[in-house]
ZADO-1210 file (C-alpha; in nm, 4 decimals, padded with zeros to 6 digits):
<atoms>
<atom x="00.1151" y="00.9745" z="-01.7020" code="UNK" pos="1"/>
<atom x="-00.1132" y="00.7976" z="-01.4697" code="UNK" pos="2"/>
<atom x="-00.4902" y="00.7911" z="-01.4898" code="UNK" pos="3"/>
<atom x="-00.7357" y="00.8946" z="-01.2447" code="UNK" pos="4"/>
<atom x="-00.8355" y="00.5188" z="-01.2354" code="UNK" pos="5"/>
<atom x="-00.4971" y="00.4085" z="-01.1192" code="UNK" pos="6"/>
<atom x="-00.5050" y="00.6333" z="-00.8380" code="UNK" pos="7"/>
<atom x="-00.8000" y="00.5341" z="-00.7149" code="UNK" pos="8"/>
<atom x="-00.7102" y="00.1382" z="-00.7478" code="UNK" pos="9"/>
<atom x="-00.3547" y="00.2575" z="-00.6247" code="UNK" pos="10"/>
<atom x="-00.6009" y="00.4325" z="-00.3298" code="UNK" pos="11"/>
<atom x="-00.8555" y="00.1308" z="-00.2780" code="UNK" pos="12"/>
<atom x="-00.5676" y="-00.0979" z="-00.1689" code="UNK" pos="13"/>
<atom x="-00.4432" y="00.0964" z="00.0585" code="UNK" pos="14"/>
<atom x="-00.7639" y="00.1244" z="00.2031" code="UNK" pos="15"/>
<atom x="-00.8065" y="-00.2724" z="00.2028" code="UNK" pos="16"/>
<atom x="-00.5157" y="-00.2736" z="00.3788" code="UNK" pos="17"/>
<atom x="-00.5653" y="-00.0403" z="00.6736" code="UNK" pos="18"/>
<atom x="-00.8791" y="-00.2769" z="00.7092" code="UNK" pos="19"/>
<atom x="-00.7120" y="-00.5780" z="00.7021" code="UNK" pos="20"/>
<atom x="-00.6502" y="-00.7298" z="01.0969" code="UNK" pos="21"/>
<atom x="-00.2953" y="-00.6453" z="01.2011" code="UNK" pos="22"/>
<atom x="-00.2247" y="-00.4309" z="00.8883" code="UNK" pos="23"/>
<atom x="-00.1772" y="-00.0898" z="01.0292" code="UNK" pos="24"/>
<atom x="-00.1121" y="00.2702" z="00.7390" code="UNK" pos="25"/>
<atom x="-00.0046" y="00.5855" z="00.8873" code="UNK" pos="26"/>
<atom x="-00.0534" y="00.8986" z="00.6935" code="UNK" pos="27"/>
<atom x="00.2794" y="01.0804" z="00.6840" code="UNK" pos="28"/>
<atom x="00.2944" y="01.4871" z="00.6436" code="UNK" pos="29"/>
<atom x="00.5405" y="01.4550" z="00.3519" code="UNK" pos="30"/>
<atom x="00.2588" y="01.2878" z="00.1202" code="UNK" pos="31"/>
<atom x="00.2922" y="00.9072" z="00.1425" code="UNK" pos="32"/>
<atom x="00.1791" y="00.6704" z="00.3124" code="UNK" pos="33"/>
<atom x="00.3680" y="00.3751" z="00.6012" code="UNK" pos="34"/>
<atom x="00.2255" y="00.0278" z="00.5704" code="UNK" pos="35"/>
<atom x="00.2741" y="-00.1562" z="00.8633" code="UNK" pos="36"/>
<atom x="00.2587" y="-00.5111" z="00.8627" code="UNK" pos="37"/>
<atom x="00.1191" y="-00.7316" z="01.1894" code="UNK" pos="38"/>
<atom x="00.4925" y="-00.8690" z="01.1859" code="UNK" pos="39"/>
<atom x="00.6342" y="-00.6064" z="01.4273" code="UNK" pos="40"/>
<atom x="01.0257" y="-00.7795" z="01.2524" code="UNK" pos="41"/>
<atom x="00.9436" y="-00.6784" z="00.8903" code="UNK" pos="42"/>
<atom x="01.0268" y="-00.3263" z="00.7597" code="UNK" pos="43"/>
<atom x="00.7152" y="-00.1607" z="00.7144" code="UNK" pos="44"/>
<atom x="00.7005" y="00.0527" z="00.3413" code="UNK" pos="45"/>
<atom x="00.6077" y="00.3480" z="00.2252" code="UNK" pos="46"/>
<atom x="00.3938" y="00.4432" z="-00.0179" code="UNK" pos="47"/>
<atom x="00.3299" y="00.7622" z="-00.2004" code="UNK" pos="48"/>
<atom x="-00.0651" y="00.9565" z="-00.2018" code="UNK" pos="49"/>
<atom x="00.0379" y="01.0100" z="-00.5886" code="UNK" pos="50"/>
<atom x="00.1967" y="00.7405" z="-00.6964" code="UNK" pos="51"/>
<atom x="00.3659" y="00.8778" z="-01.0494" code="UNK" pos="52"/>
<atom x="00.4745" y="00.5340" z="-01.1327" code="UNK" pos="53"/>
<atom x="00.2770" y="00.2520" z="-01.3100" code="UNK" pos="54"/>
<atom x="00.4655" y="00.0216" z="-01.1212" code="UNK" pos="55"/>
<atom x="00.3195" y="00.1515" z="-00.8073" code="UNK" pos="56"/>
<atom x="00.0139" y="-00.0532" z="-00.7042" code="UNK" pos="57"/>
<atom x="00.1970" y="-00.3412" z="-00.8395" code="UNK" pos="58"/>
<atom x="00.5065" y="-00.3316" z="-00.6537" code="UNK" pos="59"/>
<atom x="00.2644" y="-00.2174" z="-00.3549" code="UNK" pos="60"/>
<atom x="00.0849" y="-00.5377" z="-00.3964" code="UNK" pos="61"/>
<atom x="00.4208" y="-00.7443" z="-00.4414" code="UNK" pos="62"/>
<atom x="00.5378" y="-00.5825" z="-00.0755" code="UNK" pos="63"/>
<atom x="00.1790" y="-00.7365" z="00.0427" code="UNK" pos="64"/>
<atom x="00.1886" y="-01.0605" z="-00.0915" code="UNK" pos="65"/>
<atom x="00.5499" y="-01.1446" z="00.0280" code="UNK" pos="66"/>
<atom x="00.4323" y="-01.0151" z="00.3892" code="UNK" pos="67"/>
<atom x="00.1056" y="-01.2326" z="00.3749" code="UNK" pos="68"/>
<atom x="-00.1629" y="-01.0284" z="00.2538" code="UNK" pos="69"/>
<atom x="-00.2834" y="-01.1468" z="-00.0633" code="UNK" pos="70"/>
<atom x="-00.5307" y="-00.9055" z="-00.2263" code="UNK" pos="71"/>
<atom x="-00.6365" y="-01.1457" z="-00.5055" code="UNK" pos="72"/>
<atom x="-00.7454" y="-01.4499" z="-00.2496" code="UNK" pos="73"/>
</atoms>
């Protein structure tokens, strides 16, 4: 089971990313979330508002890094 604290790091990255120039997140009606990255050629991902997983925000943040956001610089 997750804690409220991982939501709400799960939550403040997607945040940072909606910020982030050329990032773009859509709110979906079925409860997640579409990350779009500024290049228009990579598949953009989808993340959940709950994330259930522990994995989540890391595997979120993997997607990121790979696409040339880096949260950590």
């Amino acid at each position: 089971m997750q804690t409220m604290r991982h939501k709400k790091d799960y939550l403040r990255v997607i945040k940072l990313v909606d910020s982030a120039p050329g990032w773009n997140v859509k709110k979906l009606r079925t409860n997640h979330y579409m990350i779009f990255p500024p290049d228009k050629d990579a598949r953009p991902y989808t993340a959940s508002r709950s994330p259930s997983d522990h994995r989540s925000q890391k595997n979120l943040e993997a997607w990121l890094k790979r696409n040339g956001l880096d949260l950590a610089a």
